[in-house]
N, C-alpha and C positions, 0 to 999 in steps of 0.2 A: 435237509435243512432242519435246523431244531426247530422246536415249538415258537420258544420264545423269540427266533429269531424273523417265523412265518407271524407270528401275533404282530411284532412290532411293525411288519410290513404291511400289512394288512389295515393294521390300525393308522397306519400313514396317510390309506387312500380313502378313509373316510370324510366321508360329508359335514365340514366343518359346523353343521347344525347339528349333525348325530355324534359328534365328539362327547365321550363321556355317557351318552346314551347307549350308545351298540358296541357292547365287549364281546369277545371270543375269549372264552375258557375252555381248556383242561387240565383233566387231573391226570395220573400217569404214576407207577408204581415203581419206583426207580430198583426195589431190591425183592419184586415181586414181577416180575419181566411173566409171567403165566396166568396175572391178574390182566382183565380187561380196564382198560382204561374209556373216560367217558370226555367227552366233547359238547361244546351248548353255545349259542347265541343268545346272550341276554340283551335286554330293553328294558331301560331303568331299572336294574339289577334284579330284572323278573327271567326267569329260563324260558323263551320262546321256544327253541330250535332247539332240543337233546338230543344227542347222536350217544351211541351206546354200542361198542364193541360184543358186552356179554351175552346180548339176545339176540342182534342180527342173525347170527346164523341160525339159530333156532327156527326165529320167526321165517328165514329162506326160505328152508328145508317144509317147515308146517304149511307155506305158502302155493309150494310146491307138491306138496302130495294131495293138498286139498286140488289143486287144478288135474294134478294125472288122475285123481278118485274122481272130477265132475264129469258124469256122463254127456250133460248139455254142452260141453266144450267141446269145440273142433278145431281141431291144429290144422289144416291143411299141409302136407308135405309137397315139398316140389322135384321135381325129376333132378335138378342140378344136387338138392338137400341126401337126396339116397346117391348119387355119383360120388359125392365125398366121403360120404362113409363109405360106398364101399373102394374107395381108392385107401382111406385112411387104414381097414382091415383087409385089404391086400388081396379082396374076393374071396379071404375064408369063411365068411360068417352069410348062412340061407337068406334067399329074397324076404321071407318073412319077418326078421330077426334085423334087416334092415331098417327096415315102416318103425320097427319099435325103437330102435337106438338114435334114427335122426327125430322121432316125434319124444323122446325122454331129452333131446336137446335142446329141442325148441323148448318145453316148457321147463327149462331149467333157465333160459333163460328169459322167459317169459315173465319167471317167480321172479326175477332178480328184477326187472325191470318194474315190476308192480311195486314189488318194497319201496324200490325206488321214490318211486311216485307217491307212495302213502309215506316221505318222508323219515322211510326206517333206515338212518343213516349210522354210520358208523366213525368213530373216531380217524380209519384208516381213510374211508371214503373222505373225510372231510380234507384232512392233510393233504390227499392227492388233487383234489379238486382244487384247493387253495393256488396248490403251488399249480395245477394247469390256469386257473385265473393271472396270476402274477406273468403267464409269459403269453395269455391271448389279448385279443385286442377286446377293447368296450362292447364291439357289434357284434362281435359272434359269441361271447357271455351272454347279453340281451335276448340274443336271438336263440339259444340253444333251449334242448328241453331240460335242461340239470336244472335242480330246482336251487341246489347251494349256489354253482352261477349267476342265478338270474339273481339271487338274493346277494352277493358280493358287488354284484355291476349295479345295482340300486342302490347301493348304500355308497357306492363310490364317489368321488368327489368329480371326477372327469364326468359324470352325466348331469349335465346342467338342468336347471327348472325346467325350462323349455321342453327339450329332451321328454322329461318326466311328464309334464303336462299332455305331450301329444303319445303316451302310451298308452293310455287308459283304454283302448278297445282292446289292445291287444294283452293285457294285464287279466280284463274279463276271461280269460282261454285258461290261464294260467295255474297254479297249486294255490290255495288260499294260503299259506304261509307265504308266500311269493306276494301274493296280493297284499298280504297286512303288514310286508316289508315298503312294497309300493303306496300304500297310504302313509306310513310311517313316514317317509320320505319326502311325499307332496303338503303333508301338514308340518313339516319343517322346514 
């Protein structure tokens, strides 16, 4: 789906008091396709939420060697985590060389999920998540841990005051950008 076409849907299911308040923008390099393109949620035409294609993966990668360098971290591996690798490398690869390839997995995806959560989002990440919002229901947005989710199902127009009013404990658990989408919202 184009951009333009995800914006204007998107901007449909807004919360008739946040009309005009909460845009989604980006920019996109139509004849430089090897330029990263960038992503944001503004609020009163201030950038709350920048997503940014050109450093995500930097920041991954940096995310990720600082967790395989911390001696204080412990991945646990599980018996099922080394049966897949070694089914995946067909028993060529020593019991040692095992431990190593399913715990460089875990914390690969370990990295990707902290990003996550420290809001180091990405232009692709936001597109994909858009368009999984547009075909999930309101409760399992609310309820999920994605933080662009939980920030689309708040600004939605289908979550009534109500709704909004009886979240507040479970808002407390949540990303503070999540949370100052959820004040956003009860003060409108």
């Amino acid at each position: 789906m184009s951009w333009s076409k995800l914006k204007q849907q998107l901007e449909s299911f807004l919360s008739p008091a946040l009309v005009g308040r909460v845009e989604y923008r980006a920019t996109g390099y139509r004849y430089l396709p090897d330029k990263a393109g960038l992503c944001y949620i503004s609020v009163d035409k201030k950038n709350v939420l920048h997503m940014s294609d050109k450093t995500s993966s930097i920041r991954w990668y940096q995310t990720e060697l600082e967790i395989k360098n911390d001696p204080h971290i412990q991945i646990p591996i599980s018996d099922d985590e080394l049966e897949a690798v070694r089914k995946e490398t067909k028993g060529t690869v020593p019991e040692d060389r095992l431990n190593v390839i399913a715990r460089n997995r875990k914390v690969s995806v370990l990295a990707k999920e902290l990003l996550s959560a420290q809001a180091a989002l990405s232009k692709s990440n936001f597109v994909a998540t858009a368009n999984k919002f547009l075909s999930t229901s309101i409760e399992e947005s609310i309820a999920s841990d994605d933080i662009l989710l939980n920030i689309l199902a708040l600004v939605d127009r289908r979550v009534g005051k109500k709704r909004i009013v009886n979240m507040a404990d479970r808002m407390k658990l949540k990303h503070p950008i999540v949370q100052y989408f959820y004040e956003l919202r009860r003060s409108a």
